[in-house]
C-alpha positions in Angstrom: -63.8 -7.4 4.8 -66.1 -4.8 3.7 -65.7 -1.3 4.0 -68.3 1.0 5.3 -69.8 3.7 3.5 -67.8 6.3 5.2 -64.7 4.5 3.9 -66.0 3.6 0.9 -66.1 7.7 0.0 -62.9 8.1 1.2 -61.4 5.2 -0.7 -63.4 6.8 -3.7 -61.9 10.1 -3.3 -58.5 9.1 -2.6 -58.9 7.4 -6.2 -60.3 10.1 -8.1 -57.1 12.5 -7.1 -54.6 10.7 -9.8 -51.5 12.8 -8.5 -51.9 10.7 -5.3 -53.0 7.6 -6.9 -49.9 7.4 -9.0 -47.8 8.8 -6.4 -49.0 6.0 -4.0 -47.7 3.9 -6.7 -44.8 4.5 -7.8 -43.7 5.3 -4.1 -45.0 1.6 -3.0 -42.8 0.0 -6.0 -39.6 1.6 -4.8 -39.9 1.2 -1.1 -41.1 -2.8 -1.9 -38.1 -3.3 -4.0 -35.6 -1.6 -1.4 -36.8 -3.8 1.0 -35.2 -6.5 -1.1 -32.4 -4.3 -1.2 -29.8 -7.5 -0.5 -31.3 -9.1 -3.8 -30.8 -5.9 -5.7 -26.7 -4.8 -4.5 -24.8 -7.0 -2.6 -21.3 -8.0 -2.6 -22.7 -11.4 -2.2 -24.4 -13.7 -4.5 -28.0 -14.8 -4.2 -27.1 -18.4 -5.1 -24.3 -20.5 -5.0 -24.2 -24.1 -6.8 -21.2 -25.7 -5.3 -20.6 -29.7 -5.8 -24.6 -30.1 -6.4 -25.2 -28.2 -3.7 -27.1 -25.1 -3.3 -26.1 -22.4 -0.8 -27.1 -18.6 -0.1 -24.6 -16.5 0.7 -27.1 -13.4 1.3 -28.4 -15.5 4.3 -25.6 -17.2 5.9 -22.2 -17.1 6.5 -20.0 -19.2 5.0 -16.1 -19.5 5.2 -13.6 -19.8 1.9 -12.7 -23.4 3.9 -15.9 -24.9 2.6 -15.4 -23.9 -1.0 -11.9 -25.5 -0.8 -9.8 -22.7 0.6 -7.6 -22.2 3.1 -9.0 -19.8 6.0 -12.2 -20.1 7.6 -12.7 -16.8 7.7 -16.1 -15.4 5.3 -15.5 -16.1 1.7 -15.1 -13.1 -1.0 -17.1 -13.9 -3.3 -15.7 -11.2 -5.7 -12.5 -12.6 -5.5 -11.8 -14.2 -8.6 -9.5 -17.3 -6.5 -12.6 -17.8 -4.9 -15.2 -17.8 -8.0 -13.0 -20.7 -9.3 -12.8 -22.5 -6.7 -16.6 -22.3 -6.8 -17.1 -23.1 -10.7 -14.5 -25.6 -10.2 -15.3 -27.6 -7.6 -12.6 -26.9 -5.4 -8.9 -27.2 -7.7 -6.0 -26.0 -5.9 -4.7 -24.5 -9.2 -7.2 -21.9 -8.6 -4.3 -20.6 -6.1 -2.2 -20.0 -9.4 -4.0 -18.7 -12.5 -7.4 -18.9 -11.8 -8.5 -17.3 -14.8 -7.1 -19.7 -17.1 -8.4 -22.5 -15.1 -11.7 -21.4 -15.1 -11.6 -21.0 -19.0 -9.9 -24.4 -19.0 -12.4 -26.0 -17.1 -15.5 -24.3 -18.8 -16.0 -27.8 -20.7 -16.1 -30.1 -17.4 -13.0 -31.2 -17.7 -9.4 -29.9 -16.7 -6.5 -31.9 -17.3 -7.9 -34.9 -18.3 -10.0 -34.6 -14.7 -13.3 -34.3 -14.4 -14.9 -31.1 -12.6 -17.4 -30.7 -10.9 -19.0 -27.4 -12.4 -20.6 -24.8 -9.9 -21.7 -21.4 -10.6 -22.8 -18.1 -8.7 -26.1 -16.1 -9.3 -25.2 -12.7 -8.8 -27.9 -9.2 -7.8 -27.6 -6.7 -10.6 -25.5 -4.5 -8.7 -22.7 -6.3 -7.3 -21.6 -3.9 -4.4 -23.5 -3.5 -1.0 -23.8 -0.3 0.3 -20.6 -0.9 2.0 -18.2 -2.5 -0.5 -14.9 -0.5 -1.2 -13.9 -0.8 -4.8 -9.6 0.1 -4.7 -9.8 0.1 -8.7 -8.8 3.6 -10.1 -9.8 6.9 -8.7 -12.8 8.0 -6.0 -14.8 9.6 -6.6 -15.1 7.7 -10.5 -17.6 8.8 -12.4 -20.6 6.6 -13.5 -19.7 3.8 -15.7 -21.1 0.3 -16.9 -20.2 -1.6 -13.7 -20.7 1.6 -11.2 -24.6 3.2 -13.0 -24.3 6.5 -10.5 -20.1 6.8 -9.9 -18.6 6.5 -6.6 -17.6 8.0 -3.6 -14.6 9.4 -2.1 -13.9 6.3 -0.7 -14.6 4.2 -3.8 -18.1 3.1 -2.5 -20.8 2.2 -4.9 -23.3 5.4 -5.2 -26.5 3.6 -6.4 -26.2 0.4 -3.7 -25.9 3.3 -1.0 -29.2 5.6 -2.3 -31.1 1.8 -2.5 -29.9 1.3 1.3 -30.2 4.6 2.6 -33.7 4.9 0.4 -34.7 2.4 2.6 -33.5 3.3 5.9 -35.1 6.5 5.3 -38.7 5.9 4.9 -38.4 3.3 7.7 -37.0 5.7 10.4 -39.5 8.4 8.6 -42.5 5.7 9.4 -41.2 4.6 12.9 -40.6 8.0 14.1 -44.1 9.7 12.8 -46.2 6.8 14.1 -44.3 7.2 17.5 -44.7 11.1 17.0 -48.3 11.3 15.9 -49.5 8.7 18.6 -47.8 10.5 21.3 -48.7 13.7 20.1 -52.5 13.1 19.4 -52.8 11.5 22.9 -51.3 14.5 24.5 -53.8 17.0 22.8 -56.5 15.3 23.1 -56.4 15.4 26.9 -55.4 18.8 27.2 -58.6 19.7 24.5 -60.8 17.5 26.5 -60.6 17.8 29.7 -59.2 21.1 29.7 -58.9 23.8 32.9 -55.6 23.0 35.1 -54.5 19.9 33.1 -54.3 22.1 30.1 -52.9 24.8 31.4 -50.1 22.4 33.2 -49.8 20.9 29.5 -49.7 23.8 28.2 -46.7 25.4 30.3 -45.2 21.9 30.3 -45.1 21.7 26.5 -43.5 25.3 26.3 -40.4 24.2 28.3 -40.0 20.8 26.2 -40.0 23.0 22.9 -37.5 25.5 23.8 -35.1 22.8 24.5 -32.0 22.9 21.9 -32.9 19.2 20.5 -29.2 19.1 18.7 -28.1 19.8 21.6 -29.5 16.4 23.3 -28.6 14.7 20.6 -24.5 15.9 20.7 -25.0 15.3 24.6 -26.0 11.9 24.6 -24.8 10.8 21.2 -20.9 12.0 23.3 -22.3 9.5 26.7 -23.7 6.5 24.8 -22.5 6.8 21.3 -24.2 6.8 18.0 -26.9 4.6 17.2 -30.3 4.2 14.9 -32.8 3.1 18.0 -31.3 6.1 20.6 -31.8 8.3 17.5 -35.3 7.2 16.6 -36.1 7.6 20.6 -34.8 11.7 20.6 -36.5 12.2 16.8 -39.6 11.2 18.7 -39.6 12.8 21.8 -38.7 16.2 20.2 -41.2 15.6 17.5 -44.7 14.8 19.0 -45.7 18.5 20.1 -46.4 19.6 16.3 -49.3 17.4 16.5 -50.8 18.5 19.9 -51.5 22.3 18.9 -54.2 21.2 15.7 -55.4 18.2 17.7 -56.0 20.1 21.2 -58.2 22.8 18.9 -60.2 20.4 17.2 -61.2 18.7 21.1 -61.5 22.4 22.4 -64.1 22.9 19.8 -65.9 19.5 19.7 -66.3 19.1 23.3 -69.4 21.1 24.0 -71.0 20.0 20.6 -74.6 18.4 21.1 -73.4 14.9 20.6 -70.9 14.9 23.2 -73.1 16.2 25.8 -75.4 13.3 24.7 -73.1 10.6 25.1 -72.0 11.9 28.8 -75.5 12.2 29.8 -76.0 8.6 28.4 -72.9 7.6 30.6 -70.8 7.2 27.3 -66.7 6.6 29.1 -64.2 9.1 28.1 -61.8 7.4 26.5 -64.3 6.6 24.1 -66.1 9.7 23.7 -63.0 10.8 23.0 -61.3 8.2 20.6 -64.3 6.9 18.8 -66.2 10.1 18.6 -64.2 13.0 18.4 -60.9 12.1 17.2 -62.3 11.3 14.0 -63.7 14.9 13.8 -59.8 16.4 14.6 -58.7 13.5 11.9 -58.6 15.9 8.9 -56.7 18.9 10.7 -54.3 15.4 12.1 -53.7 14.5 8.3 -53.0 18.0 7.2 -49.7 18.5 9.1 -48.9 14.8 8.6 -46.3 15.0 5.3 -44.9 17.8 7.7 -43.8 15.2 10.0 -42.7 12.4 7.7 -41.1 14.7 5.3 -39.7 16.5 8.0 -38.1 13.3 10.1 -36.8 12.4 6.9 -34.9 16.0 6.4 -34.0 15.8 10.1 -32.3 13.1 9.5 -30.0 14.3 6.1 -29.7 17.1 8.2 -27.8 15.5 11.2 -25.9 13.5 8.7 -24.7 15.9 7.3 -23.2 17.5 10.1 -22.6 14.5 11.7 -24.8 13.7 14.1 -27.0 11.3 12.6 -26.7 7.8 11.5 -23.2 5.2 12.6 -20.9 5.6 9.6 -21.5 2.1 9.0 -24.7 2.4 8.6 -25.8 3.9 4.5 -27.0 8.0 4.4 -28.1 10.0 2.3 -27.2 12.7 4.5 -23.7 11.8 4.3 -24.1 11.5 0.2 -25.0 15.0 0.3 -21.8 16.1 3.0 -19.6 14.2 0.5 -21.4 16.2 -2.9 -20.5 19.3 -0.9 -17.2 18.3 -0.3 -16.1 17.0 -3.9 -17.8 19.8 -6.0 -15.6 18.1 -9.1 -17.8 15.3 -8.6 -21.3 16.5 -10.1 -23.2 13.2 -9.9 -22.7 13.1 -6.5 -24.6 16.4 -5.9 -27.4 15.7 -8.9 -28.0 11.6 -7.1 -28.4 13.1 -3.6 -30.9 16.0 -5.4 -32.9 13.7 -7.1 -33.4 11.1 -4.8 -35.1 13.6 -2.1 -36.4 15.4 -4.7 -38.4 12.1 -5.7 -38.7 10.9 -2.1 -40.5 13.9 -0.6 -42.5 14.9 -3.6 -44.5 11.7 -4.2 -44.6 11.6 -0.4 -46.5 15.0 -0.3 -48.7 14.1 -3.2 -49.9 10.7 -1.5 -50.6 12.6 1.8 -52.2 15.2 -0.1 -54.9 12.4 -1.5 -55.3 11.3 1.9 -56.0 14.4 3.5 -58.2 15.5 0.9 -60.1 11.9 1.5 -60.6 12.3 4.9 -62.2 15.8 4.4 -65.9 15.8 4.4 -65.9 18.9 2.2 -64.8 17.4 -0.6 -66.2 15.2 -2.8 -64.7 14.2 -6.3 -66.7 12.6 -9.5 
């Protein structure tokens, strides 16, 4: 498809600012990959080669009964009785010493019988954001099978800043597209139309912002319990009136301009006057205070976990990494991951958004 001019400049623009170019970048590589966060740490291998046959454990649940154990509940894979079972085919004398059978068998053969050899492909980090490791002490500093440490409660750091990285951005994305839509709708009625409806607005919005939002939250988190989707819901309804200040301005300004009054006299509808004309005006002031909003859901969201009131405690946080860096101070790199990882987060976030306000500005032109 083939851009118009208009969006050829801004395409042009957002490429000549190489802070946002690279940003954009680097940010899109590390939000790709954690999307394939189960490839990357899981507890669970990719790909399981058992008696020929090929099976994903990542994708489907499967009990130790069909790798020639005993209970049907799921199978740990990390269990070393249950990775010779798997390499072996199935031997009962896995139940014994399985590490000397699966050296025994390592040539096909054990005891004069032949084995059928399997093998398990494994992510590079083999702990989900959720795995308890009881070896040692937690917090454990970083080592070659844990890159960033543990937790207090032995839980691999790096697999929970991959899974929480993740969750993150997406509630950051869900709740500023629900934010900004709701937000941009409401001032650009109160701009247009203006007189009683904006003055109702107006009074309306007042009361809606003085409301204690961590109250709410405590309130209904205490009736219907903690969850993602009730939390994305209150994120958004306390977080679209930052956009209806800039965008009601920009439609108080743009609504007696020339072109306007053209269109109405030409019998131009007002949805569209208003979407297709002047919204694209109020788009730069929009874009300004948008990193406000996404960096901001983001921090709104450490923040309740940290004081827990954010996120089930099944679910991976960085707010919680953070709570448990402030709580085990003899623990440094669990204070320097949680740093870094907003540090990185917001900043390449602010630079993109920079290059895309700075795109969307007809002032500004770059060579």
């Amino acid at each position: 498809m083939r851009l118009s001019p208009l969006n050829q400049r801004r395409l042009r623009n957002f490429r000549a600012n190489r802070r946002a170019l690279w940003s954009l970048w680097i940010f899109g590589i590390l939000f790709v990959l954690s999307l394939f966060a189960e490839f990357l740490a899981n507890d669970k291998p990719i790909l399981v080669s058992y008696r020929g046959e090929l099976r994903m454990p990542i994708f489907r649940f499967y009990p130790e009964s069909a790798f020639g154990g005993d209970f049907r509940t799921e199978a740990l894979y990390r269990d070393i009785e249950v990775q010779c079972l798997i390499r072996t085919g199935g031997l009962e004398a896995c139940w014994d010493d399985p590490e000397a059978v699966i050296a025994d068998a390592a040539d096909g053969e054990f005891e004069g019988q032949k084995v059928e050899a399997g093998w398990l492909l494994w992510p590079p980090i083999r702990y989900s954001y959720n795995t308890i490791n009881n070896v040692g002490t937690a917090p454990s500093p970083p080592d070659s099978e844990h890159w960033l440490g543990t937790d207090d409660t032995s839980r691999d750091v790096l697999a929970r800043i991959i899974y929480g990285f993740r969750l993150s951005v997406l509630f950051a994305i869900i709740v500023s597209t629900g934010a900004s839509l709701l937000g941009i709708a409401a001032g650009a009625v109160q701009g247009y139309f203006g007189g009683r409806i904006d003055l109702i607005f107006q009074r309306l919005l007042e009361i809606w912002s003085g409301t204690p939002s961590l109250y709410v939250i405590i309130i209904l988190f205490a009736i219907l319990g903690r969850s993602f989707w009730l939390l994305v819901g209150i994120s958004i309804l306390f977080g679209w009136p930052a956009l209806v200040g800039v965008v009601r301005a920009e439609f108080l300004r743009a609504r007696n301009f020339e072109y306007v009054r053209a269109a109405r006299a030409l019998g131009v509808s007002d949805r569209v006057i208003m979407f297709r004309h002047i919204l694209p005006n109020a788009m730069v002031a929009t874009l300004t205070l948008l990193p406000f909003i996404v960096t901001g859901a983001i921090g709104g969201l450490a923040t309740l976990d940290f004081l827990g009131f954010g996120l089930p405690s099944n679910l991976p946080s960085l707010g919680e990494l953070t709570l448990q860096a402030k709580q085990n101070l003899h623990a440094p790199w669990l204070g320097f991951s949680a740093f870094f990882t907003f540090a990185i987060m917001l900043s390449l976030l602010v630079f993109i958004f920079e290059g895309v306000r700075d795109a969307f500005d007809p002032r500004k032109t770059f060579q």
